[in-house]
Structures are given as structure tokens and as C-alpha cells.
N, C-alpha and C positions, 0 to 999 in steps of 0.2 A: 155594602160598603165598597165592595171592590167595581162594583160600576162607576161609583163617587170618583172613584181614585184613577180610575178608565178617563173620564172625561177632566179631571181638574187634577194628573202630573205633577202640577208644578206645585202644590200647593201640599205636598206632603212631604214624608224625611227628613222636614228639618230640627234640626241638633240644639243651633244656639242661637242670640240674637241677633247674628251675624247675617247667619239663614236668613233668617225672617227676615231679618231690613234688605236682605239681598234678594228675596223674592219678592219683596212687596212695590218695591222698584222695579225690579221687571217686569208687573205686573202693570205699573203704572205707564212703563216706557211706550210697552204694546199699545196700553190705550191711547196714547197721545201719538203716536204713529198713526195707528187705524184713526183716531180721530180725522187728523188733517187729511188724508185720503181721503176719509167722508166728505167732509166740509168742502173739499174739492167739488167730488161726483156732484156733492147738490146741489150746485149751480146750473145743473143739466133737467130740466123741466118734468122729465119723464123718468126722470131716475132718481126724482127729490125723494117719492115717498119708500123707494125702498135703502135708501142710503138712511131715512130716520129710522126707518126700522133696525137696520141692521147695525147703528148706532147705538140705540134703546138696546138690544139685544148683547149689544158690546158690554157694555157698562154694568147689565147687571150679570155676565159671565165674571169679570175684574170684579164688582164687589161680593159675587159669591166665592172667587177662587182667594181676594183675602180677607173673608174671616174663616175660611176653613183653616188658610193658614196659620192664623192667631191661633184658632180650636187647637189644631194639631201640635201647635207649641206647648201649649198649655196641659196638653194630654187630656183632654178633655174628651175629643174623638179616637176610637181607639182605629 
């Protein structure tokens, strides 16, 4: 668990649904940030396939970091 908590910070400690809507939006902001970065680079030929990569790779760090956050609301994870 404490590896879990090493790589996804932000996705723990939270209290109330305040947290949580307020994590789950800066989870989101990130993405939509890194997104348009992306969408940028891939217009560069040789840097399309690893900007999908690291797109793909984006998206499902964001949808791992929120359900652990729901989890840890829920107290489900301890």
C-alpha cells in the first residue's frame, strides 16, 4: 500500500466531499493540460507515436488516481 500511496499523493487523505471534488478536478485539470501539450507534439511526425503513448499512459494514470480517490473516500482502502 505504501508504494500505491508513493506513486498516486494526491489521491489519498481526503476528509470530505469537498476533497474529493477538489481532487478530482485537479486530476482532471492535469489531464486537459498534458492533453493540449500532446495534441500539440503530434503534429511533429516523429514524435506522433510517442506523444500517443504517453497520452494512453496519461489517462489511465488520471483514471487510476480517481477511483482510488472515491476508494479512499469511501474507506474502502485502508
Amino acid at each position: 500500500m505504501e508504494t500505491i500511496k508513493k506513486y498516486f499523493p494526491l489521491s489519498f487523505g481526503i476528509k470530505s466531499v469537498v476533497d474529493l471534488v477538489i481532487k478530482i478536478i485537479i486530476y482532471l485539470v492535469i489531464s486537459a493540460i498534458v492533453g493540449v501539450l500532446i495534441n500539440v507534439l503530434s503534429h511533429i511526425p516523429v514524435i506522433n507515436l510517442l506523444t500517443g503513448l504517453a497520452g494512453a499512459l496519461l489517462e489511465l494514470y488520471i483514471l487510476i488516481g480517481i477511483i482510488l480517490a472515491v476508494l479512499d473516500f469511501f474507506k474502502i482502502i485502508k
